[in-house]
C-alpha atoms as an extended CHARMM CRD file, in Angstrom:
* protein
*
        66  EXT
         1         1  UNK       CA            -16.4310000000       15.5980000000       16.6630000000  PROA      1               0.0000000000
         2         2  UNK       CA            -15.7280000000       12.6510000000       13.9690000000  PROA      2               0.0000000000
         3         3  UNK       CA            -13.9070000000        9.3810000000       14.7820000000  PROA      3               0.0000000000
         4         4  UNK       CA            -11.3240000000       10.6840000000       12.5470000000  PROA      4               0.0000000000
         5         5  UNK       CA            -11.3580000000       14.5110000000       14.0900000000  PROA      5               0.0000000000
         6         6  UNK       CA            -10.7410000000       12.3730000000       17.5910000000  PROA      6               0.0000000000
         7         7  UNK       CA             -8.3850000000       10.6860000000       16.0510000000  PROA      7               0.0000000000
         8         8  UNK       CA             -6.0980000000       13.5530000000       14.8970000000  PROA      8               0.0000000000
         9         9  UNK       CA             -6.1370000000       15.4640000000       18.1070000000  PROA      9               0.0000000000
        10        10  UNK       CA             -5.0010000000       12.3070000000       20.0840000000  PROA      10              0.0000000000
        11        11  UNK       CA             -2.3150000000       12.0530000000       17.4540000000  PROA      11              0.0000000000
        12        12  UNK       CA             -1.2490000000       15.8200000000       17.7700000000  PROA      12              0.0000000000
        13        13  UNK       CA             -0.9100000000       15.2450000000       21.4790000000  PROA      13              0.0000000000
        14        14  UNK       CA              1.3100000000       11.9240000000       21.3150000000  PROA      14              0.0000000000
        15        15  UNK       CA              5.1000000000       12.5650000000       22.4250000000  PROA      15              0.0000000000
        16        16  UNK       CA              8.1700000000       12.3880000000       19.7930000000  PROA      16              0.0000000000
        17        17  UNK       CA              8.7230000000        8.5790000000       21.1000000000  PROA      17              0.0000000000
        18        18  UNK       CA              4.9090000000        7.8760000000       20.6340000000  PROA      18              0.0000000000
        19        19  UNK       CA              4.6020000000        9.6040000000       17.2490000000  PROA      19              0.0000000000
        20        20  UNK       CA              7.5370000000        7.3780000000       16.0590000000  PROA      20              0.0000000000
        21        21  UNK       CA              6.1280000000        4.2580000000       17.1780000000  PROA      21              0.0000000000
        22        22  UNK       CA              2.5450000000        5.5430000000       15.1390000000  PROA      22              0.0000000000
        23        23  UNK       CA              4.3870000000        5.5260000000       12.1900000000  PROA      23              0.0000000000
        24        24  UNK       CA              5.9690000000        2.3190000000       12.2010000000  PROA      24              0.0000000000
        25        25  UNK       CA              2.5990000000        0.6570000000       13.0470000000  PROA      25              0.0000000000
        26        26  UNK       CA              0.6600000000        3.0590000000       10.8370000000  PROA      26              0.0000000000
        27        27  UNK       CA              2.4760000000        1.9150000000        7.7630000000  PROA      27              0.0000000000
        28        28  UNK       CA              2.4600000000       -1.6280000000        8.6990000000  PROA      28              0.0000000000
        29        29  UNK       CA             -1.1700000000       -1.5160000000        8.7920000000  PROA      29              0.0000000000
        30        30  UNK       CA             -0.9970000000        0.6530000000        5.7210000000  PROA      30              0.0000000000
        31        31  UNK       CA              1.4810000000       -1.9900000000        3.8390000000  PROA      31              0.0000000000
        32        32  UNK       CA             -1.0070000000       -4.8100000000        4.7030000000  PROA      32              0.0000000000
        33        33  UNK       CA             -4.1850000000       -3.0970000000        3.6670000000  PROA      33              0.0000000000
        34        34  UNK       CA             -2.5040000000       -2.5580000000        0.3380000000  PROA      34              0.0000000000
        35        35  UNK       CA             -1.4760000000       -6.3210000000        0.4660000000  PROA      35              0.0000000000
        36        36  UNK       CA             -5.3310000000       -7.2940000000        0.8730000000  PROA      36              0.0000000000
        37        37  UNK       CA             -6.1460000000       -4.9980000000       -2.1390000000  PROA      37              0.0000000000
        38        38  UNK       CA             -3.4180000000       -6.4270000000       -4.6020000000  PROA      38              0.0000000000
        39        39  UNK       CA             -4.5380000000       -9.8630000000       -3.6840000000  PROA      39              0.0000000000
        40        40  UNK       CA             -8.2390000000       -9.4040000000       -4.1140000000  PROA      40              0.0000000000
        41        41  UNK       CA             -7.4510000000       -7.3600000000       -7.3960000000  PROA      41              0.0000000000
        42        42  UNK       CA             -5.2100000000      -10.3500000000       -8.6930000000  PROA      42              0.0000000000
        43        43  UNK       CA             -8.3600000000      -12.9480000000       -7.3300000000  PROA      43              0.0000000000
        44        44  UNK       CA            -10.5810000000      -10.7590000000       -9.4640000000  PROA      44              0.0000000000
        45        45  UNK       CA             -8.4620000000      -10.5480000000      -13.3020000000  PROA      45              0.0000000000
        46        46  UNK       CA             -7.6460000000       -6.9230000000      -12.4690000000  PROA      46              0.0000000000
        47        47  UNK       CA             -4.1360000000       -7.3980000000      -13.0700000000  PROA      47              0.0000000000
        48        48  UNK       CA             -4.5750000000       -9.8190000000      -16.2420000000  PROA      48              0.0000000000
        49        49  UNK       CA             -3.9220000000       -6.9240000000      -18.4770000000  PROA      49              0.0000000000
        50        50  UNK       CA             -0.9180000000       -5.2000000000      -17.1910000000  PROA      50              0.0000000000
        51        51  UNK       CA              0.7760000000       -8.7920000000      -16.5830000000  PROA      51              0.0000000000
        52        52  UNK       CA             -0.1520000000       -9.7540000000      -20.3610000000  PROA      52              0.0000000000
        53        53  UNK       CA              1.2190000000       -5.9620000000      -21.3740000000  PROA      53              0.0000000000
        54        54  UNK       CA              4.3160000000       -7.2450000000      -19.3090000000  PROA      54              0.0000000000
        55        55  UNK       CA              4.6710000000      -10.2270000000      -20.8600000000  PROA      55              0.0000000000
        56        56  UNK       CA              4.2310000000       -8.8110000000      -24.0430000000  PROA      56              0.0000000000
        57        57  UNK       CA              7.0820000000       -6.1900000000      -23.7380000000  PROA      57              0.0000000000
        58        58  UNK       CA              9.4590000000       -8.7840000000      -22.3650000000  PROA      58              0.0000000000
        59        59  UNK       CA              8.8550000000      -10.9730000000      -25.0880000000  PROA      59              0.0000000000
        60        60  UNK       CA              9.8350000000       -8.4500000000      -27.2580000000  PROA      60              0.0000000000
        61        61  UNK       CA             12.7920000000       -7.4930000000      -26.0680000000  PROA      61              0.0000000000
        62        62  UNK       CA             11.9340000000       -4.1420000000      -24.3210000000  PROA      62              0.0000000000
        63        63  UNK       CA             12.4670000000       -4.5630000000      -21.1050000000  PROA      63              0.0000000000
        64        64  UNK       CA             15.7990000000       -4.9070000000      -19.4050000000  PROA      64              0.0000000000
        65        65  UNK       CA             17.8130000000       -6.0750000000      -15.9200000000  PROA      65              0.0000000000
        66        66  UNK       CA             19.7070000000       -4.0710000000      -13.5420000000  PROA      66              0.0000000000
């Protein structure tokens, strides 16, 4: 059986209380892996492009506020 295999079955068996409390930390741990990525991707220029295109589109007057 895979780590991940294990992993589901021990999930399955948790209780309603349990499961809850997985989720919350789950997508903590999601929200900062996603964090990590964004910040490496803005370290490495992969965002350059889409903030120029931003900047771009403001400056033109097509964007707008809420």
């Amino acid at each position: 059986m895979s780590r991940v295999e294990e992993i589901e079955h021990q999930v399955s068996s948790l209780s309603e209380q349990e499961l809850a409390r997985y989720r919350v930390w789950f997508a903590e741990c999601d929200e900062r892996q996603g964090d990590k990525q964004l910040e490496a991707d803005a370290e490495n220029g992969k965002l350059d492009r889409m903030a120029e295109s931003a900047k771009r589109a403001y400056d033109a007057g097509l964007t707008r506020t809420r």
